[in-house]
N, C-alpha and C positions, 0 to 999 in steps of 0.2 A: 504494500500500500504506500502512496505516496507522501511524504508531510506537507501539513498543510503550509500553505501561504495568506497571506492576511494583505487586503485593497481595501483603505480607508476615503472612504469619498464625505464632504463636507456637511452632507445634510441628504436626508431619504432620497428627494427629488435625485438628488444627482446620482445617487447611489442606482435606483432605478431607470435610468436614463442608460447610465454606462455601461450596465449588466445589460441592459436589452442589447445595446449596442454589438457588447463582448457573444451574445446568445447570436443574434446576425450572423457573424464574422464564422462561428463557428458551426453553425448550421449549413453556411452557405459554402466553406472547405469539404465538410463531410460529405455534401452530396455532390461537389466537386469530384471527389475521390473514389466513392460508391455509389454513386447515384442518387444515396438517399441519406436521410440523418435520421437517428433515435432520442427523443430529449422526454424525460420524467418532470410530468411540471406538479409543484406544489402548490398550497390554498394559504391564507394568512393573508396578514395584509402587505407582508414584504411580498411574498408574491403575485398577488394579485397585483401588486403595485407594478414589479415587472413584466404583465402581462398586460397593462394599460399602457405603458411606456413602450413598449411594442408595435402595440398597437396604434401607437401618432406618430412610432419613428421612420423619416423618411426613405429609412433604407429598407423598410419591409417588404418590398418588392422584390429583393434580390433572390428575396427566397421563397423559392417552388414549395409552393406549400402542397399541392398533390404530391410530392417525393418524402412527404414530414409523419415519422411516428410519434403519434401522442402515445403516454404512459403516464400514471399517475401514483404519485408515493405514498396518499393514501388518500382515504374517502371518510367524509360523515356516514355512518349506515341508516342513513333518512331514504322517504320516498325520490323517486327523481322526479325530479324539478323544485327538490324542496330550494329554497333560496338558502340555505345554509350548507348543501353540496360544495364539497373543490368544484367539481364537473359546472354545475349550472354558474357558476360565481366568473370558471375562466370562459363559458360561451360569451357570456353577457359582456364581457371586458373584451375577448381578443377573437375566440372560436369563430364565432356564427359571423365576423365582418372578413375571414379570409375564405380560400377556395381551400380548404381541407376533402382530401378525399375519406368520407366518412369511415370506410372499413378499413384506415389507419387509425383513426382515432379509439383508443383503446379505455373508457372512464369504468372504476370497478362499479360491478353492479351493486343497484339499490336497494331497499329494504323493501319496498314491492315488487320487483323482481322476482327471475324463473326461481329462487333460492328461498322466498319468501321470507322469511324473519332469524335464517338459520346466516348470522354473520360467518363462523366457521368455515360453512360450505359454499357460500361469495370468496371466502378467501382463496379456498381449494381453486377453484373455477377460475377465477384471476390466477392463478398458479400457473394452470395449465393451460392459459392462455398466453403467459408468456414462455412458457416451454416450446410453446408449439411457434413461437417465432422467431427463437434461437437457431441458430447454423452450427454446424460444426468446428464455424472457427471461435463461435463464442465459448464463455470462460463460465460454463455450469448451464443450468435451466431458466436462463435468462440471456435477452440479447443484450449485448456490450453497449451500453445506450451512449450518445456521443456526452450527452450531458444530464447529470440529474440533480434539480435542483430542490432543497429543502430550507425551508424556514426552522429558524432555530427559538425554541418557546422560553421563558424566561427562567422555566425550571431545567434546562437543557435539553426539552425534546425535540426530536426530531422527527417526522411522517405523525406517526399515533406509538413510537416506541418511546414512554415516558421513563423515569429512572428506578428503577428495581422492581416493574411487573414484567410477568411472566414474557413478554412479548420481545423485550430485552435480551433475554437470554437464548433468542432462538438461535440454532444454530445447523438446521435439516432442513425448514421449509424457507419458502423464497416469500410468502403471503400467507400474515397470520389475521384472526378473529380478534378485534382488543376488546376486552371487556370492562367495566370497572374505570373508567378514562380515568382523570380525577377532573376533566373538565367538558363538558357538556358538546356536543351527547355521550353518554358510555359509551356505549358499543360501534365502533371501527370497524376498519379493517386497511390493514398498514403493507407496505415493503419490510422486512426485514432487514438485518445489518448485512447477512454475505448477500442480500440479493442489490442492494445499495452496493457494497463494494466492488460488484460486478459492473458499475460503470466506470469508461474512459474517464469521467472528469467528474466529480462531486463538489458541486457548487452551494455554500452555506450563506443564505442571507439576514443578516441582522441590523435592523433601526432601531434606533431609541433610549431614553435610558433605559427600560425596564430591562432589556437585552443584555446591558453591559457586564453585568457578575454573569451571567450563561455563559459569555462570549470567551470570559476571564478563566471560566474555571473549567471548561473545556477546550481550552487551548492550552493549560498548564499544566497538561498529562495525566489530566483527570482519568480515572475507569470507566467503562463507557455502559458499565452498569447504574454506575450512581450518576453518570454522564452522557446519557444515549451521542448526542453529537461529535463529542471526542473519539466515538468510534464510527463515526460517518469520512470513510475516506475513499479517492478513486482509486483506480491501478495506478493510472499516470500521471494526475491533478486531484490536489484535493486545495479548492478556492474559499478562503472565507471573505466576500463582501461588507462590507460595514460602512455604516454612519458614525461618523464621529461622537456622537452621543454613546453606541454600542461600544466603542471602541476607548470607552474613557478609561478603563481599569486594565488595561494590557500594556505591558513596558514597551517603552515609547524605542526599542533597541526589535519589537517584533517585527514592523513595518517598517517601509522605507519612506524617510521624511515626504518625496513627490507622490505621493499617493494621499497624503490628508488632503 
């Protein structure tokens, strides 16, 4: 796994602006190279925010979005369409204004879904849905995704892996059932850490103060049980994005001064 690195930008807007920027650049290499790219988007409002910023930036034409796999690191287990969904939250900001070909788009299924109220058996399904679009040159039962990005919670989670439940500890499945969240709704359904480690690049975004000790004490080799994010890393990249706010409590020797 790769160590991380730390880009501090002035205040969220920029933070969000730059990261869309950086997501372009590197969607629009990978399908340079294979024709197509793999990117994991996350919900929150750092990501959301980079899916709005996306979405007004000029260069989003560059990219063939019928070539684009969506994947998603984890879901509210609500109905679809609830407005509390990752899914329904990035149509409305980024999905539904580009040409997505819809059977790339991959959002785990809902709580009235074919699974009906069994989050377990949505996970399973999400499972072997992404099995089933791994190649042989991919690294397990997941495809090598170009980018997968995760918002970092104040308590240091990451997807719906919070610090010391059961879903932390996975270490067989690629997509687990969260139960018991500690924060509203209970019941999930998340990526795991090796199915997270399985991307080219793992991109961590953090605004605000409330962020800053998460940011602090997962970046300072914390366990990634009491620390789910300290153990969110890529094979080849693992990026931690930050606002200056998030970034108040990390020695000032972490980042490189042109980056605040």
């Amino acid at each position: 796994m790769s160590a991380p690195q730390v880009v501090v930008h002035r205040d969220k807007e920029l933070m969000a602006k730059a990261a869309a920027a950086r997501l372009i650049t590197k969607i629009v290499d990978a399908q340079a190279a294979r024709g197509f790219a793999s990117v994991v988007l996350t919900g929150g409002r750092n990501g959301n925010g980079l899916l709005a910023a996306l979405a007004e930036a000029p260069a989003r034409d560059a990219v063939d979005w019928s070539r684009l796999d969506l994947w998603w690191g984890d879901e509210r287990f609500l109905p679809d369409g609830d407005p509390e969904r990752n899914y329904t939250q990035a149509r409305q900001v980024l999905l539904d204004s580009v040409p997505l070909d819809p059977a790339r788009v991959h959002p785990m299924p809902p709580s009235d879904g074919p699974y009906g109220k069994d989050a377990d058996a949505a996970a399973e399904a999400y499972a072997a849905e992404l099995a089933a679009a791994a190649g042989p040159e991919d690294h397990g039962p997941v495809p090598s995704f170009d980018v997968l990005l995760l918002g970092v919670g104040p308590d240091t989670h990451v997807a719906s892996l919070f610090p010391e439940l059961p879903a932390v500890h996975e270490q067989e499945r690629t997509v687990v059932g969260v139960h018991g969240a500690p924060k509203p709704p209970p019941t999930r359904t998340s990526l795991t850490l090796p199915a997270i480690r399985a991307a080219r690049e793992v991109w961590l975004l953090a605004a605000g103060e409330d962020k800053a000790n998460a940011a602090a004490i997962a970046l300072s080799g914390a366990g990634e049980v009491q620390a789910p994010a300290a153990g969110a890393r890529g094979r080849s990249r693992t990026l931690w994005l930050l606002d200056g706010a998030a970034a108040a409590q990390l020695p000032r020797g972490l980042y490189p001064p042109a980056s605040a």
